[in-house]
N, C-alpha and C positions, 0 to 999 in steps of 0.2 A: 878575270874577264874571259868567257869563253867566245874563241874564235865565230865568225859568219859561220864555215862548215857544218859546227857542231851547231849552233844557231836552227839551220837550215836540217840539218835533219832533225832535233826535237821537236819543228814546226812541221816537216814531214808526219814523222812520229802522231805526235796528235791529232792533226784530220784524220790518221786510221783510226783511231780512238776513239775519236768523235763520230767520227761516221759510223764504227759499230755498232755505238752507244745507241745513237740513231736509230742504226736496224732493228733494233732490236724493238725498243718504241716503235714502229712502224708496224713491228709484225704483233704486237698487243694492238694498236688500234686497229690490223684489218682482220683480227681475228672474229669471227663473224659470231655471232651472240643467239641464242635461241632460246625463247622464253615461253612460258605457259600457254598453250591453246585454249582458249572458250572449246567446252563439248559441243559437238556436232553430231549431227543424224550419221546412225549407222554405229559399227562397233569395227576401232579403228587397229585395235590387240588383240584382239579376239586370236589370230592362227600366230601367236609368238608363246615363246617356251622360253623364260626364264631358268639358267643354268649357275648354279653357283657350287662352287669349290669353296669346301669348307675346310680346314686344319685346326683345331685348336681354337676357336671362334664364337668359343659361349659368352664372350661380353657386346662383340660387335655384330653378332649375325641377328639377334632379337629385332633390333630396331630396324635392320635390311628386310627380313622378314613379315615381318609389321607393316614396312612402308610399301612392300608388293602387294600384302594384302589387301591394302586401303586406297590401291589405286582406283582411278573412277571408272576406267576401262580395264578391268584387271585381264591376266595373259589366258590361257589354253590353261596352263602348268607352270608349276614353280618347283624344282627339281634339285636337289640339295645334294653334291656328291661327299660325302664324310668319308675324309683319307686318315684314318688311325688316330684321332683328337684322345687326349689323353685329359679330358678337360668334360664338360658337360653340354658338347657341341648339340651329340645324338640330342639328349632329353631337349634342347631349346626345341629342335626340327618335328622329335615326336608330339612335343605337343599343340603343334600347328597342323598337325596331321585331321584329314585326310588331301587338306586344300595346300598342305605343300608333300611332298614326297621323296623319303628319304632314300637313295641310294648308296649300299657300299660301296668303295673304291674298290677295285681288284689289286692285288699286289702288285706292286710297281713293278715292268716291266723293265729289262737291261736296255740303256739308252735312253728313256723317258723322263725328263723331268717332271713332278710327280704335277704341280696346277696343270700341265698339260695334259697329263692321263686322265686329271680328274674331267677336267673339261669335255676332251673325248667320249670320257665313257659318259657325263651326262650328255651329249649331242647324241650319242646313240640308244639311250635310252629314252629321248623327248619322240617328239611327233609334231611341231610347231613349225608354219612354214617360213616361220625367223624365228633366229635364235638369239635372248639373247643373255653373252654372259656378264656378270655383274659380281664385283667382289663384295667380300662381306663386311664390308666396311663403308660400306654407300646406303644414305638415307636417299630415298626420294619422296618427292609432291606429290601428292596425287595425281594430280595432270601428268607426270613425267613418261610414261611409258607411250599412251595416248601420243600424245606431242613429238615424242621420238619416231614412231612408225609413220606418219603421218609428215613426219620431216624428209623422212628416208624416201617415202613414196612419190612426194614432193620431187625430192633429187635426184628419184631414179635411180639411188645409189643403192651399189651391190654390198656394201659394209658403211655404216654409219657410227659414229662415234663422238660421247662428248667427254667436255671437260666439268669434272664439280667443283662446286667453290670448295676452298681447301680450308679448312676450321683449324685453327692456331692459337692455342692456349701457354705455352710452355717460351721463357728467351729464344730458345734455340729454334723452334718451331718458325716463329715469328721472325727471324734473323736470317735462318737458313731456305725456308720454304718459296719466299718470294725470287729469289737468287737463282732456285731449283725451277721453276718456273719459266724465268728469262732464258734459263742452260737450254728447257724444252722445246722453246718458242723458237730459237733464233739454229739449233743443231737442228732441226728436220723441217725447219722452214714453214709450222704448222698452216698458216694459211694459203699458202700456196698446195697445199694437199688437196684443196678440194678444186683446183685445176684441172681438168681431166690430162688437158696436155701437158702438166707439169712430172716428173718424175719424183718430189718429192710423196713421202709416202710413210706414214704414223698413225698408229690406233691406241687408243687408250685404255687399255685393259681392264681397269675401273668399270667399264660399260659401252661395251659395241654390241651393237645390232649388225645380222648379216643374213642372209638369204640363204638358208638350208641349200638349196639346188646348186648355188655358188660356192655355200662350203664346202660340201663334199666334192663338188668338181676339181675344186683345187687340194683338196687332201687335208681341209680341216688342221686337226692339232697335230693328225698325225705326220705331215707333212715336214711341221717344225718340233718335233718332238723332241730336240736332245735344246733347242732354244729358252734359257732364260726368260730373254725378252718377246715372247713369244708373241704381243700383238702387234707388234712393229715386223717381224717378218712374216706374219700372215698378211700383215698392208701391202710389205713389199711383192708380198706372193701376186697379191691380187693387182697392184698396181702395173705388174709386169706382164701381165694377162690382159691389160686392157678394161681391169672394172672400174667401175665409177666410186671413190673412195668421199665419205663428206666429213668431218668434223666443226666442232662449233663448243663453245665455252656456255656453260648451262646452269648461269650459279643459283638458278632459283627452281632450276626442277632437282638438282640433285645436291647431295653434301660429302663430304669425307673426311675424315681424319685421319691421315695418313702415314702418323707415327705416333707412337705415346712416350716414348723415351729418344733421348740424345742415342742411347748403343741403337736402338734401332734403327734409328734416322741414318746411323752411318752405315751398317749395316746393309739398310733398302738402296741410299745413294749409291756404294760400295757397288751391290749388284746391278744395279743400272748403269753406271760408267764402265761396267765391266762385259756384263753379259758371262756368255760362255766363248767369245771369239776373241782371245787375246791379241792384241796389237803392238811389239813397244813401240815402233813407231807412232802409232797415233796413238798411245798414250801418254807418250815422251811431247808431240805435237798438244797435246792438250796441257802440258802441266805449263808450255810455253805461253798457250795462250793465256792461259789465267794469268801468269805470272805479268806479262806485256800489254796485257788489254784492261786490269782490275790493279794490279799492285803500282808497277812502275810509273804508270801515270801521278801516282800521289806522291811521287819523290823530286818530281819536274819542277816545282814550287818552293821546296828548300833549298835544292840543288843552285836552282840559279838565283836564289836569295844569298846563299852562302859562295857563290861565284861574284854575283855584283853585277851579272847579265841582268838588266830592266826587263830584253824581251824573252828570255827564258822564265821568267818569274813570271811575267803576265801568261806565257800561257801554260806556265803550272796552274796559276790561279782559273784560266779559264779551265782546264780538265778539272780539275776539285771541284768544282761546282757544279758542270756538267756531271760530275761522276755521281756525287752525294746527291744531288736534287732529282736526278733519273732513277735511283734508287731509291729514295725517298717517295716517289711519285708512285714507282712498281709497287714498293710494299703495300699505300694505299690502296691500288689502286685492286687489288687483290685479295685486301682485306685485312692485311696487318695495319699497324698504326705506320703512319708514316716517319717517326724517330725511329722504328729499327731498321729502317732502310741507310740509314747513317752508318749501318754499323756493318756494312758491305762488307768492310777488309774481312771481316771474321766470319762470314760463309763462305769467302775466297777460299780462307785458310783451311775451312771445313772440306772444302771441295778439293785444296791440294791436298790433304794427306790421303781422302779417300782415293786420289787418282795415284801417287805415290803409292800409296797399299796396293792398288791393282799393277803396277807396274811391277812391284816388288814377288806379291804371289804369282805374276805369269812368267819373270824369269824364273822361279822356281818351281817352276811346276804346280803350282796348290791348285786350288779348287775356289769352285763360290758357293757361299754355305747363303739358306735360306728356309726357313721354316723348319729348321731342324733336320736337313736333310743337306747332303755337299754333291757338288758338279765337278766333275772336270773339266777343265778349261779345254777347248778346242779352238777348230778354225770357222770363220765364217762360210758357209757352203750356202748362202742366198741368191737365188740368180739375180 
């Protein structure tokens, strides 16, 4: 039988839990939704400059390509920067040519991460009074581009941004992605971004819109140049400046598929939990949390079945069920089925070795590898 004390904090314990859990649902339902415009009088893309950084991208850049060209409002320019593809990137770009245009990358410069240089040097070679840039791995509607400038003009905002529904074929995909999702939502507080007076602040690199006069005010890519995650501190850039930042969830104007294997999955995760700003503190804070907030809670219902505690057991049984049915609910809700949200523990686990791996490479020095290319790890210099 375990004592009141212990009683008393596993009931402590769990409202944290719960209320997390909570937030976390809280900040998927006010995450604000933006869906296809009816065309209107007027042409609403006309002065934007699509920018795309391509590496290696002759499976996924064809149908990116295709879906700019088939917009209903299509841009100024679609601007393709090609950084050393060893693959048949060039030939997809040439033969969309004259209405997309290929640019080389110039040799990666010391300090540069290289999507950053590429993006740079297409921003300097565009002419569009938004820009914007779009990985190669994003279909869009037709409507999309339309709808986004038109949202942005709407909000006034100096950078706008969305989310694409995330396409999920593979276990892991399906297991791990909705998971990866929740980590986005609830770590940078995504709706609270488009707060002006909030200081939360996240862009989505997949696809931001941004005001040429605004970019280069603030220093563009080159700004965050040696940054990894480079559209979260160009947010921060801007947010710290006083611009008006919007994001919004877009699953019908745009699409993604944002990994095709498990190594890459952990690999992209890997770089994302990492960056180039090493922390062990907050990477040692983060393997707590998973560990406190996703594992331990599902041990509170054996625990005190095998103690002989009724009220430890009951509110093991309530976090189980809170656990598995919010996770059940997110996979839905997002587009997996909702059985692989059952299977939470196993993108926890996904999530603790990728965090343990960054823990592991920043005591030793390593690096964070990505498209065939490695970083060294540094400190964060964001204001």
């Amino acid at each position: 039988m375990l004592g009141p004390l212990v009683v008393a904090l596993v009931a402590v314990a769990a409202v944290v839990v719960l209320l997390y859990q909570g937030l976390a649902l809280w900040f998927a339902r006010s995450m604000p939704r933006l869906d296809p415009e009816a065309p209107g009088a007027g042409s609403a893309a006309g002065s934007v400059s699509v920018i795309l950084a391509a590496r290696d991208e002759e499976e996924e850049l064809p149908a990116a390509l295709d879906g700019l060209l088939a917009q209903d409002d299509p841009p100024l320019e679609i601007v393709v920067v090609e950084g050393g593809s060893t693959d048949r990137t060039r030939d997809v770009v040439r033969a969309r040519a004259p209405r997309v245009r290929l640019v080389d990358e110039p040799p990666l410069p010391p300090g540069w991460v290289g999507k950053n240089w590429a993006c740079w040097t297409g921003a300097q070679a565009s002419r569009g009074a938004w820009l914007l840039f779009l990985d190669a791995d994003v279909r869009l509607a037709p409507s999309a581009l339309r709808t986004a400038v038109r949202w942005a003009l709407r909000e006034r905002a100096s950078l706008a941004t969305i989310a694409p529904r995330v396409e999920m074929r593979t276990f892991w995909e399906r297991v791990v992605l909705p998971f990866y999702v929740q980590m986005v939502l609830t770590y940078f507080r995504a709706p609270r971004v488009n707060l002006d007076r909030s200081r939360a602040a996240m862009a989505n690199g997949q696809f931001w819109l941004v005001r040429r006069e605004e970019y280069e005010a603030l220093g563009g890519h080159a700004a965050v140049r040696d940054k990894v995650l480079e559209d979260v501190a160009i947010a921060r850039r801007f947010r710290a400046a006083g611009r008006s930042i919007r994001i919004a969830w877009a699953p019908e104007l745009a699409t993604t598929r944002m990994y095709r294997d498990r190594h890459e999955m952990f690999e992209g995760i890997l770089k994302n939990v990492h960056g180039t700003e090493f922390s062990a503190g907050r990477q040692a804070a983060f393997l707590a949390g998973l560990v406190g907030l996703f594992w331990l809670p599902l041990a509170v219902l054996p625990v005190g079945v095998a103690a002989g505690s009724v009220p430890v057991a009951l509110l093991g049984a309530v976090l189980a069920v809170a656990l598995f049915g919010k996770h059940a609910a997110f996979s839905r809700a997002v587009g997996a089925p909702a059985v692989y949200g059952l299977a939470f523990p196993v993108a926890v686990g996904f999530y603790v070795v990728a965090v343990s791996t960054s823990l592991v490479r920043g005591l030793r020095g390593g690096h964070v590898t990505w498209k065939g290319r490695a970083y060294p790890l540094g400190r964060d210099r964001l204001p």
